[in-house]
C-alpha positions as semicolon CSV with decimal commas, in nm:
position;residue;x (nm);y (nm);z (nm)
1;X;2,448;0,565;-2,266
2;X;2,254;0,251;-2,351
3;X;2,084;0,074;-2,071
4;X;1,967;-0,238;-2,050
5;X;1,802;-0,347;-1,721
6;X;1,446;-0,136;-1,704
7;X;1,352;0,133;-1,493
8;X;1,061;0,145;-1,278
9;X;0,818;0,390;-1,159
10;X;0,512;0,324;-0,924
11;X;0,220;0,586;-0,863
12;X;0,053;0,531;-0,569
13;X;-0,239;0,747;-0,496
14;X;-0,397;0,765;-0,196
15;X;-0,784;0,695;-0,091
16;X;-0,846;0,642;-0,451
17;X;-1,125;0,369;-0,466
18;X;-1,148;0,125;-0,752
19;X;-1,446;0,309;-0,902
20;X;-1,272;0,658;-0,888
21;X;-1,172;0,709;-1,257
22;X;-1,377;0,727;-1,601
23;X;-1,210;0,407;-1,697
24;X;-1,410;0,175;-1,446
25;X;-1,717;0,340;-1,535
26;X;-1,778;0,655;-1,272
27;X;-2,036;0,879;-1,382
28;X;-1,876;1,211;-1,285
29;X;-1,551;1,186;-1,269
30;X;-1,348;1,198;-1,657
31;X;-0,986;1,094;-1,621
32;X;-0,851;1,042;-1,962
33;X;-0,485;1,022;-1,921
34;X;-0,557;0,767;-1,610
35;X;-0,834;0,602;-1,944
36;X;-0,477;0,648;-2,155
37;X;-0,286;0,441;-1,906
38;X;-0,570;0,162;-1,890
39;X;-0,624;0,108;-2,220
40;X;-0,236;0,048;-2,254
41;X;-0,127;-0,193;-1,975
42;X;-0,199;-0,508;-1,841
43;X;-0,496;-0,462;-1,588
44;X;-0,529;-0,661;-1,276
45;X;-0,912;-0,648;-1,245
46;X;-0,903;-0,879;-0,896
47;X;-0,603;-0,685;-0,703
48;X;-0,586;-0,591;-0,326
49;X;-0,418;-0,413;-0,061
50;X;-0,479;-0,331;0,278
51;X;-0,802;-0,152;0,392
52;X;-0,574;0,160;0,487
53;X;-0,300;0,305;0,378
54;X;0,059;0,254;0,547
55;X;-0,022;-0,143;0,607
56;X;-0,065;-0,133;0,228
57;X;0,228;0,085;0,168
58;X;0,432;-0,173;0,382
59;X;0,310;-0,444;0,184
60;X;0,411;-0,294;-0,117
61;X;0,801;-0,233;0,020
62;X;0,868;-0,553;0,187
63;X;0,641;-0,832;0,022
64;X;0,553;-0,921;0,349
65;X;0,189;-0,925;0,474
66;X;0,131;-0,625;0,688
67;X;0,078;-0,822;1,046
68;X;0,408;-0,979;1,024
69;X;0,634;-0,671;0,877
70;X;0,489;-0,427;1,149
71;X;0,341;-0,170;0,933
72;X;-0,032;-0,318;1,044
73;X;-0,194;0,065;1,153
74;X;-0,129;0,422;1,060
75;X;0,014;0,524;1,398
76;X;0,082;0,429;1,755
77;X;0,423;0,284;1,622
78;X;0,230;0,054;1,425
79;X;0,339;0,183;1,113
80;X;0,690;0,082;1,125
81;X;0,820;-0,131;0,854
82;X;1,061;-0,376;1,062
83;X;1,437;-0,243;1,002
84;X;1,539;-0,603;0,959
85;X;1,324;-0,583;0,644
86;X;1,510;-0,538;0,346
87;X;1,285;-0,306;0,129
88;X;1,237;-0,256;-0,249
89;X;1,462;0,025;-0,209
90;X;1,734;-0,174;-0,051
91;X;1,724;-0,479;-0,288
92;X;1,729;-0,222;-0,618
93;X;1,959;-0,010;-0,491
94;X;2,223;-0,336;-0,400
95;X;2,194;-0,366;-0,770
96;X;2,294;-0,102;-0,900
97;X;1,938;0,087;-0,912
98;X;1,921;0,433;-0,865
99;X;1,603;0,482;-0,553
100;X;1,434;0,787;-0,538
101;X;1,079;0,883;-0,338
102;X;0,855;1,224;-0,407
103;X;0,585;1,253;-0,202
104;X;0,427;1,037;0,096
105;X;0,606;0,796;0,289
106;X;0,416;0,687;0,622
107;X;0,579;0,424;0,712
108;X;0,865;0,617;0,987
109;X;0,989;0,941;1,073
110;X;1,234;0,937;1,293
111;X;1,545;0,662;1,235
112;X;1,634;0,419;1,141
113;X;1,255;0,401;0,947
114;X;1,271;0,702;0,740
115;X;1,282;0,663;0,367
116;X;1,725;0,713;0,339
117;X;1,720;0,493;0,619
118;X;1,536;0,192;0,410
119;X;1,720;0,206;0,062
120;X;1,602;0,575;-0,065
121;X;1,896;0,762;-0,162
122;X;1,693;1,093;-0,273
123;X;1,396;1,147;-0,058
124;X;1,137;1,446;-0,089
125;X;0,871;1,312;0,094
126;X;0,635;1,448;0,472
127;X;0,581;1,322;0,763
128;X;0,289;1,131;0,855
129;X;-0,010;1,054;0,699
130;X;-0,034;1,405;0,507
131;X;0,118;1,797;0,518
132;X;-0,189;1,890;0,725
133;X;-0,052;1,651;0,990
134;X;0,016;1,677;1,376
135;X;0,371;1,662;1,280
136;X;0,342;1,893;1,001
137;X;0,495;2,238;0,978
138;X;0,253;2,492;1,158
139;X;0,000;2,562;0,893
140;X;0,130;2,392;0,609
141;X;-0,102;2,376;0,328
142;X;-0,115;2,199;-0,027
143;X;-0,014;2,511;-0,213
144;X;0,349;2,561;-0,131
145;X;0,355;2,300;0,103
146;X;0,676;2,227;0,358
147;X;0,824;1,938;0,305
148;X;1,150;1,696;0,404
149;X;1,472;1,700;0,144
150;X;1,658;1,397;0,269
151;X;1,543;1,484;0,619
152;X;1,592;1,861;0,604
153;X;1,295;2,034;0,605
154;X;1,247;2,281;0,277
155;X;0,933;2,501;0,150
156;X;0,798;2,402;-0,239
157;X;0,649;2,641;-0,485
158;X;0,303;2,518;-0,620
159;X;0,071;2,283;-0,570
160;X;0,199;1,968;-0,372
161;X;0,100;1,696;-0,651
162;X;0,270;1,920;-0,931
163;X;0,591;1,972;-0,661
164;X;0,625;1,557;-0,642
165;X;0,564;1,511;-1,034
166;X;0,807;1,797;-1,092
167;X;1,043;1,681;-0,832
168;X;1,065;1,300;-0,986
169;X;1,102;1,448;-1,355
170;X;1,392;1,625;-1,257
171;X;1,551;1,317;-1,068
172;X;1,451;1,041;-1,353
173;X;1,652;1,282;-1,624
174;X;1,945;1,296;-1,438
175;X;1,948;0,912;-1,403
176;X;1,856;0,869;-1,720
177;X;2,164;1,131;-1,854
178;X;2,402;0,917;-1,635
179;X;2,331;0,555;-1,754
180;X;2,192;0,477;-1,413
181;X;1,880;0,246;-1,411
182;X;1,606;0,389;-1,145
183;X;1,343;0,335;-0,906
184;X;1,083;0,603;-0,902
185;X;0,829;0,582;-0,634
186;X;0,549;0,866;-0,617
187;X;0,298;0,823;-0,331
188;X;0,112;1,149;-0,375
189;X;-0,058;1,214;-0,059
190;X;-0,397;1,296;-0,285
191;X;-0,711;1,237;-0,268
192;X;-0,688;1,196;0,064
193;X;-0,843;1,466;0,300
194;X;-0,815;1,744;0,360
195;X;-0,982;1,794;0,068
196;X;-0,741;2,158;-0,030
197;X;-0,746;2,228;-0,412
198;X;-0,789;2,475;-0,613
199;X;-1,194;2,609;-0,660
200;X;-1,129;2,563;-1,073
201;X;-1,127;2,202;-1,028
202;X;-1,386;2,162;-0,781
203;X;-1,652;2,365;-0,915
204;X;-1,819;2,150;-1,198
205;X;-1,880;1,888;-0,893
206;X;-2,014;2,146;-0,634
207;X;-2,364;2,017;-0,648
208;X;-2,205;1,717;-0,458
209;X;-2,089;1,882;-0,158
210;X;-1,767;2,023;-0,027
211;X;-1,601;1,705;0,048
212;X;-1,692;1,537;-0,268
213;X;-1,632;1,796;-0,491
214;X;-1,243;1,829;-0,319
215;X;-1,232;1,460;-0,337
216;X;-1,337;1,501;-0,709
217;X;-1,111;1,765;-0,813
218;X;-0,811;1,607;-0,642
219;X;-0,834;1,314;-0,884
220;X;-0,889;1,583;-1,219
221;X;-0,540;1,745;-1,119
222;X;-0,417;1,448;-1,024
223;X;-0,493;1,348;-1,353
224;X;-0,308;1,650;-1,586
225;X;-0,004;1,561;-1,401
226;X;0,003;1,211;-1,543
227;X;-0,034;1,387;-1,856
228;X;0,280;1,561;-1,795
229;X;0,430;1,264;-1,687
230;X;0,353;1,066;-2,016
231;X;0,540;1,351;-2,245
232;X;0,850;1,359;-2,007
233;X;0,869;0,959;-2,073
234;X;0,812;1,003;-2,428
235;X;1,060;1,311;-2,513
236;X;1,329;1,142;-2,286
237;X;1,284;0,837;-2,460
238;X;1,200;0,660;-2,097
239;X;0,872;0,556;-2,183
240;X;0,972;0,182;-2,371
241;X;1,191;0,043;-2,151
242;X;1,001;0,167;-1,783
243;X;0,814;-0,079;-1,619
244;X;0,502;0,184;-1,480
245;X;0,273;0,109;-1,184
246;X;-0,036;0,283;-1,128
247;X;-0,196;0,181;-0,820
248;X;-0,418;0,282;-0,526
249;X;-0,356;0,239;-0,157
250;X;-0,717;0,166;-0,030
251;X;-1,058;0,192;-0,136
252;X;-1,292;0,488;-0,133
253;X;-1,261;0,790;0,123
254;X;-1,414;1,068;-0,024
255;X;-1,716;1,117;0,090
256;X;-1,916;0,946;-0,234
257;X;-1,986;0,638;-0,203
258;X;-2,320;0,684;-0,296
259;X;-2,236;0,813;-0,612
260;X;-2,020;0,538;-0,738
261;X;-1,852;0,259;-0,592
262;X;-1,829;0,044;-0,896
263;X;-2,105;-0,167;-0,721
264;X;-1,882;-0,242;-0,417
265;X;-1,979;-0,294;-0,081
266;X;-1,739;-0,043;0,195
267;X;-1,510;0,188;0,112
268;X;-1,144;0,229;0,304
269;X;-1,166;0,025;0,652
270;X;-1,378;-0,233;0,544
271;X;-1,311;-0,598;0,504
272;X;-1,553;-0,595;0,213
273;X;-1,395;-0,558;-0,145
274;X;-1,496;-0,221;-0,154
275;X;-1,224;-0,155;0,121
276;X;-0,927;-0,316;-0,053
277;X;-0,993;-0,445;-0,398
278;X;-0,805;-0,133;-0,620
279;X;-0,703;-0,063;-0,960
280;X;-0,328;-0,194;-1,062
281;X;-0,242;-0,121;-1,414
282;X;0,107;-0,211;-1,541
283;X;0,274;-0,095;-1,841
284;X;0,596;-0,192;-1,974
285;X;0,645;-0,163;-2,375
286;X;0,935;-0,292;-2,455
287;X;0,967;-0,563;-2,216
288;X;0,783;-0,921;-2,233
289;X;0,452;-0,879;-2,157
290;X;0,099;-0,977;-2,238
291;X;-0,067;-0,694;-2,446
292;X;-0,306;-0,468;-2,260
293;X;-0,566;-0,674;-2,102
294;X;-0,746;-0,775;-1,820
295;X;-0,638;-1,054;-1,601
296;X;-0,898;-1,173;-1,353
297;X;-0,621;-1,385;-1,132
298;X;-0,648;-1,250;-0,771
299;X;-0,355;-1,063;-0,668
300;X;-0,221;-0,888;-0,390
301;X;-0,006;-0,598;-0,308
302;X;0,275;-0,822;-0,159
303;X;0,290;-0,952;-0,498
304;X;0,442;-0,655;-0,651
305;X;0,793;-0,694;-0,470
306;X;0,875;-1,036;-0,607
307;X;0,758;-0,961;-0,940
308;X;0,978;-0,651;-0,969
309;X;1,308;-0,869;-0,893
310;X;1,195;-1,095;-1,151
311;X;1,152;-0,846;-1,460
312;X;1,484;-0,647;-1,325
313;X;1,664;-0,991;-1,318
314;X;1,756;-0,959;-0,914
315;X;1,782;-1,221;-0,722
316;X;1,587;-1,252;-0,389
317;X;1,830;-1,219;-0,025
318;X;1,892;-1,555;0,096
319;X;1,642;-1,654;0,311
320;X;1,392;-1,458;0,182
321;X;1,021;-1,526;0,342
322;X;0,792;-1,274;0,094
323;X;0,402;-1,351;0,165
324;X;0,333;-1,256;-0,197
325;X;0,467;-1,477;-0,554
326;X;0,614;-1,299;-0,856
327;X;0,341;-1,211;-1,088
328;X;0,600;-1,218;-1,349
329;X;0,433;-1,539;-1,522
330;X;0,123;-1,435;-1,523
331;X;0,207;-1,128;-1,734
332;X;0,413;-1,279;-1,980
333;X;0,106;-1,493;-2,012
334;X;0,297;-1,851;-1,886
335;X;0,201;-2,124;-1,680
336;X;0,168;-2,051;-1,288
337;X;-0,049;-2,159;-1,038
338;X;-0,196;-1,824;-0,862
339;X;-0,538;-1,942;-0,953
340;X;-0,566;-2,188;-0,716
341;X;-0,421;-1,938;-0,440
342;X;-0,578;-1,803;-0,135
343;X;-0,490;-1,535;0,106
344;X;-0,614;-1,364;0,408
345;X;-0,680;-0,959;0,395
346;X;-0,645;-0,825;0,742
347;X;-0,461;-0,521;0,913
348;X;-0,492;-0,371;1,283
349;X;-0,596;-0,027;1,357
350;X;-0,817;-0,003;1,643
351;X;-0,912;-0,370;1,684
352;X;-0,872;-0,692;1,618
353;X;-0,946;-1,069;1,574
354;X;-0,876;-1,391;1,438
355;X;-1,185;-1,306;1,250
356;X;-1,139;-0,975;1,143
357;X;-1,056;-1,064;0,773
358;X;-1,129;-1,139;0,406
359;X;-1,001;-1,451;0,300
360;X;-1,004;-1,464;-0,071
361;X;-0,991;-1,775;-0,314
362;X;-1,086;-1,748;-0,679
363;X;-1,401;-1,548;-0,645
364;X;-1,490;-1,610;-0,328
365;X;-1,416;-1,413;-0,022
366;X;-1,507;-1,481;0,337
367;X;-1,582;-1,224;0,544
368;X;-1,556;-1,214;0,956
369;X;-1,569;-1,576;0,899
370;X;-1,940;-1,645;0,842
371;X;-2,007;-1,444;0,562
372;X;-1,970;-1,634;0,191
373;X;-2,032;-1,444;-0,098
374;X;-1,990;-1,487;-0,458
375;X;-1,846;-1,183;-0,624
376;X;-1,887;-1,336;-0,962
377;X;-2,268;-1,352;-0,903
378;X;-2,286;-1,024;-0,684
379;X;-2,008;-0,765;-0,690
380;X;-2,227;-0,603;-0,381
381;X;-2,187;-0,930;-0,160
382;X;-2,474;-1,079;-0,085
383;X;-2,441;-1,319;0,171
384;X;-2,492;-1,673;0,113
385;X;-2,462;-1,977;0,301
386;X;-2,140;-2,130;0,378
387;X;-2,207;-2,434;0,255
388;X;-2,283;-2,332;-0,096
389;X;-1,891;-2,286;-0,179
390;X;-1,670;-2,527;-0,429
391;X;-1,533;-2,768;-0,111
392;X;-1,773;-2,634;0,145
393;X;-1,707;-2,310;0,316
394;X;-1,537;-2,471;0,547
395;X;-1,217;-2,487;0,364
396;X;-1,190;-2,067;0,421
397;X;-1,213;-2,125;0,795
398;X;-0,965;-2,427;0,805
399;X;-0,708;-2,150;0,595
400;X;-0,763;-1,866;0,826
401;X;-0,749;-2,103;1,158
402;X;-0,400;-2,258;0,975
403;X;-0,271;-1,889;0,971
404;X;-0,359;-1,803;1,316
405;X;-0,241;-2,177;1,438
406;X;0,086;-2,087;1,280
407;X;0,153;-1,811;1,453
408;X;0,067;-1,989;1,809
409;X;0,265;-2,299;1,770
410;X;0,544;-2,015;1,712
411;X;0,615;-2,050;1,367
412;X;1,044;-1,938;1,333
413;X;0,996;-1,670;1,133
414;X;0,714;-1,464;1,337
415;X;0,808;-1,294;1,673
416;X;0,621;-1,196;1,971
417;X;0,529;-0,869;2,020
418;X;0,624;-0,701;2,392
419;X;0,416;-0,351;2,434
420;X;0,676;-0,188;2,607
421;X;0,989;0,005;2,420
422;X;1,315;-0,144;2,473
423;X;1,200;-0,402;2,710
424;X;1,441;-0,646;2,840
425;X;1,418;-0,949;2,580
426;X;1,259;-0,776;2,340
427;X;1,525;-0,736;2,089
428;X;1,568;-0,445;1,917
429;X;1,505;-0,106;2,147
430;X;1,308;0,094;1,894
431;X;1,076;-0,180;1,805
432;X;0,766;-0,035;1,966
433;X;0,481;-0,269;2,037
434;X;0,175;-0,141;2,138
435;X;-0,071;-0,321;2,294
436;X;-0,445;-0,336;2,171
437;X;-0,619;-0,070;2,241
438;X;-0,859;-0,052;2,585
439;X;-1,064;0,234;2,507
440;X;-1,456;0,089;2,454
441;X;-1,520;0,327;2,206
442;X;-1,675;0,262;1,799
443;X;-1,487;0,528;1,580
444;X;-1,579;0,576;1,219
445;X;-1,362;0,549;0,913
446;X;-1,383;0,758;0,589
447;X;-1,668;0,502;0,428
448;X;-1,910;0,487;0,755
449;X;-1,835;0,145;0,900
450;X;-1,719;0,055;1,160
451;X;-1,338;-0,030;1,185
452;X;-1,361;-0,301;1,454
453;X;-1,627;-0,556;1,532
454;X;-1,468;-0,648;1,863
455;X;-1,283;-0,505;2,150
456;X;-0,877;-0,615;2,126
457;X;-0,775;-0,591;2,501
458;X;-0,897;-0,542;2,836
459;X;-0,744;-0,338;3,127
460;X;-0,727;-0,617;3,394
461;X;-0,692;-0,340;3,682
462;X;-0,909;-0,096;3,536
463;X;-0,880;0,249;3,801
464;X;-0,610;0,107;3,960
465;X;-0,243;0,264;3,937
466;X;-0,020;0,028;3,706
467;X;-0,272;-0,175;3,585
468;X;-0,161;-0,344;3,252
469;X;-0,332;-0,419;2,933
470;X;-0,450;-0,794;2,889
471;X;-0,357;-0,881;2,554
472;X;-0,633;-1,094;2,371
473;X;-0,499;-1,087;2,000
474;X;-0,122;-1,049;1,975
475;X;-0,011;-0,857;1,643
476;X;0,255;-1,053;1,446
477;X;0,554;-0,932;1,302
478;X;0,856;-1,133;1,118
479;X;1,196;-1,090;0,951
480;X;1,390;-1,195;0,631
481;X;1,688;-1,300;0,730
482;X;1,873;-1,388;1,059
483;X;1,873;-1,072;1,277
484;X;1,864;-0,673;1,253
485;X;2,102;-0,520;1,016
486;X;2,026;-0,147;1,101
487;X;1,880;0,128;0,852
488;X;1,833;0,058;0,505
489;X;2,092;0,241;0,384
490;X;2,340;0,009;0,567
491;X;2,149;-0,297;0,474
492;X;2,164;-0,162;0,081
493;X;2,562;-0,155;0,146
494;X;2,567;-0,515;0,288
495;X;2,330;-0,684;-0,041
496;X;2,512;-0,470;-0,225
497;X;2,841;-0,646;-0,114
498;X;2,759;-0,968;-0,048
C-alpha cells in the first residue's frame, strides 16, 4: 500500500556527549555508520537538552520545558511527565500513527505514566533509569536482559541494544506491510553505566581504563546496530520517506572527559555546554528539506515536538502551551525568527535556584547568572565580564528574572506544587510533589561537578517529630489544556475523536 504521510523514528542514546563519535572529531572513538548518518542529514550544531536524562526525555515527549511538565529529576517522583500532558505518542497516534517504544522509558512505571498509558500502543521498554536498576529483575544483566512487553515482564535473547534494534525492525515491517504510518522511538539505555559489554569491543580502548573502555565499546556496538538499521530502511524501502532522529540525552558520562570533550567545559550535570549542548542530526530524503548541512541556529529539545506535527501535517490540541517552536522552517531553509530567541536551560535534581541555569541567546550563554561567555570566541567558556555582551549582560538576567517573575505572579498555566501525595487541594492524587531536598550533603555526577551550588530547603524543626520542609524554590509544573484527562491511551482516544 502507498503511504503518504512520513514515518518517523528517533534514536536517543543515552550519556552520549557531543564529542562521543568520529564525526565531531574524537580521537579514539571511529563510528562510521553514526559519520554515515552525519554526512547525510541536516545537523543542528547549537542543540540542547537537559543536563540529565528523563528531564530531557520529557522535553522531548511533551514540548514542554522540563520544570513545568514535571519530569525535572530522575527519581523521587520527579520524573513524571504530567498525565494531563498530551505526549508525542498521543498526538501521532490520534492521527492515525502507529506508536511504538524499544528500549528506555524513565519517565513512569507504575500508571497512569507508563509508556501504553501516554500514547504507546507497543511498548518493550525497563523500568527506571537502566536493567541494572533497583527496580530491575534480580540480577538482570545486558546480555539477555529482562525486560517489560506492554507491562508484562519477559526475558530477551542477546545483547540489550541488538534486542531493541531487533525488536523495532520487526514492529516498523509490520506497519509498513499494513499501510500504517509509524512512530518509532528507540531510547537505548547505552552508554550509560554500568559499563556491561562484551570484552571484543572494549579491548582496543583498555589502556583507558575499565570505565572508559565500557563507555567506549558501548558506542562501537551501538554503532553496528545503526548499520543494521540503515539496510532494514533501505531493503524495506522505508528509508525515503522516514523522517530519522539521532540524538543524545545529555552530555558526557563516561568517565573521559579528559580525552575528548570536543573542547567543552562539564559533562552530564553541568550547566556548562558541555552538560547539555548534544548532537541532533535529522534525515528525511524524500521530504522538503535543506540538504545535509550544518545549521548554527540554537535549538532545543522542546523543539522537536512542534516540528514533528508540522512535517506530519497534525495540527496542535487546542490550547496548546509547547515551550519549544517548530523547527520546520528552519529546515526547509525559510524565513523564521529562532535567531533572535533565547531560552533558559535548567532542571532539578538535588538542588535548586533561580540561578541555577544557562540562559542561551545567539552565542552567548549565561551561566549561574554572573558568568558571560562567548562560545564563538571560546568553546571552553572563559568567563568574561557581563558587560561585554550585545545589549549589556543585563538583558540575560532581566530574561531569567521574567521567567521566575512569571511563575510568582501565578502565571494560568503553571501550578503549585504541594509535597504531599493526594493532599487535599492538590488536584490530582498521584501527582507526587516532593519537596527540595534537606540533606546538606555535595554528591557528584558522572563529569565531577557538582550538581547543586546551593541548598533547596531547610528543615524548620530540624530533630523535632513532624517537622516540615521549608520550601525555598518551588518546582513548576503546567498543563495543555483545561484539566486531567487520565492515561495516554485515553487521551489518544479523545484527540483522536475530537
Amino acid at each position: 500500500m502507498t503511504q503518504e504521510r512520513p514515518n518517523v523514528l528517533i534514536i536517543l542514546t543515552d550519556d552520549q556527549g557531543y564529542g562521543d563519535m568520529s564525526c565531531h572529531g574524537h580521537p579514539v572513538l571511529r563510528t562510521p555508520n553514526i559519520d554515515r548518518l552525519h554526512d547525510e542529514s541536516v545537523r543542528l550544531t547549537d542543540f540542547h537538552v537537559a543536563p540529565m536524562c528523563a528531564p530531557t526525555r520529557g522535553e522531548i515527549m511533551s514540548g514542554v520545558h522540563c520544570l513545568r511538565n514535571g519530569a525535572m529529576a530522575t527519581s523521587l517522583a520527579r520524573h513524571l511527565l504530567k498525565p494531563e500532558l498530551p505526549t508525542m505518542a498521543d498526538l501521532l497516534a490520534a492521527d492515525g500513527y502507529a506508536t511504538g517504544i524499544f528500549g528506555k522509558w524513565h519517565l513512569g512505571d507504575s500508571y497512569p505514566y507508563r509508556p501504553m498509558d501516554r500514547g504507546f500502543q507497543e511498548a518493550i521498554y525497563h523500568h527506571g533509569f537502566g536493567l541494572a536498576g533497583a527496580d530491575a529483575y534480580w540480577e538482570n544483566d545486558y546480555l539477555n536482559p529482562h525486560y517489560r512487553h506492554n507491562g508484562v515482564l519477559e526475558h530477551a535473547e542477546g545483547y540489550c541494544t541488538d534486542f531493541w534494534f531487533d525488536s523495532a525492525m520487526a514492529w516498523m515491517a509490520e506497519q509498513h506491510e499494513q499501510g500504517r504510518p509509524f512512530l518509532c522511538y528507540i531510547p537505548t539505555n547505552v552508554p550509560h553505566f554500568p559499563m556491561w559489554v562484551d570484552d571484543v569491543y572494549k579491548e582496543e580502548f583498555a589502556a583507558y581504563g575499565g570505565t572508559p573502555s565500557g563507555f567506549f565499546g558501548m558506542i562501537v556496538e551501538l554503532d553496528e546496530n545503526l548499520a543494521r538499521l540503515e539496510k532494514f530502511l533501505r531493503e524495506n524501502d522505508l528509508r525515503d520517506n522516514t523522517i530519522l532522529i539521532f540524538m543524545t540525552d545529555n552530555g558526557h558520562a563516561g568517565g573521559a572527559l579528559d580525552v575528548y570533550n570536543a573542547h567543552m567545559r562539564g559533562g552530564k550535570c553541568s550547566r556548562y555546554d558541555g552538560g547539555h549542548r548534544v548532537p541532533c542530526f535529522i534525515r528525511w530524503p524524500g521530504g522538503d528539506m535543506l540538504p545535509p548541512g550544518d545549521l548554527s541556529t540554537p535549538t532545543q529539545a522542546t523543539d522537536i515536538l512542534p516540528m514533528l506535527l508540522e512535517l506530519c501535517g497534525i495540527d496542535a490540541p487546542e490550547g496548546a502551551a509547547f515551550d519549544g517552536e517548530s523547527l520546520a522552517p528552519l529546515l526547509r531553509g525559510e524565513p523564521h525568527e529562532l535567531d533572535d530567541r533565547m531560552f533558559v536551560v535548567q532542571y532539578f535534581q538535588n538542588s535548586i535556584g533561580k540561578d541555577d541555569a544557562s540562559v542561551i541567546w545567539k552565542q552567548w550563554r549565561l551561566v549561574f547568572g554572573n558568568e558571560l561567555y562567548d562560545i564563538h570566541r571560546d568553546r571552553g567558556a572563559g568567563a568574561r565580564r557581563l558587560g561585554r555582551a550585545p545589549g549589556g549582560g543585563r538583558r540575560y538576567a532581566r530574561f531569567l528574572r521574567a521567567v521566575v517573575g512569571r511563575a510568582r505572579a501565578g502565571d494560568p498555566r503553571l501550578q503549585p506544587p504541594d509535597r504531599r501525595l493526594g493532599a487535599p487541594g492538590s488536584g490530582d492524587a498521584h501527582q507526587l510533589r516532593v519537596g527540595e531536598c534537606p540533606l546538606r550533603r555535595r554528591r557528584q555526577c558522572a563529569s565531577g561537578q557538582r550538581r547543586g551550588r546551593r541548598q533547596g530547603g531547610a528543615v524548620e524543626h530540624p530533630g523535632r517529630p513532624g517537622g516540615r520542609i521549608r520550601n525555598r524554590a518551588a518546582p513548576l509544573a503546567a498543563g495543555i489544556g483545561t484539566g486531567p484527562h487520565g492515561g495516554g491511551s485515553d487521551l489518544s482516544r479523545r484527540l483522536r475523536h475530537a
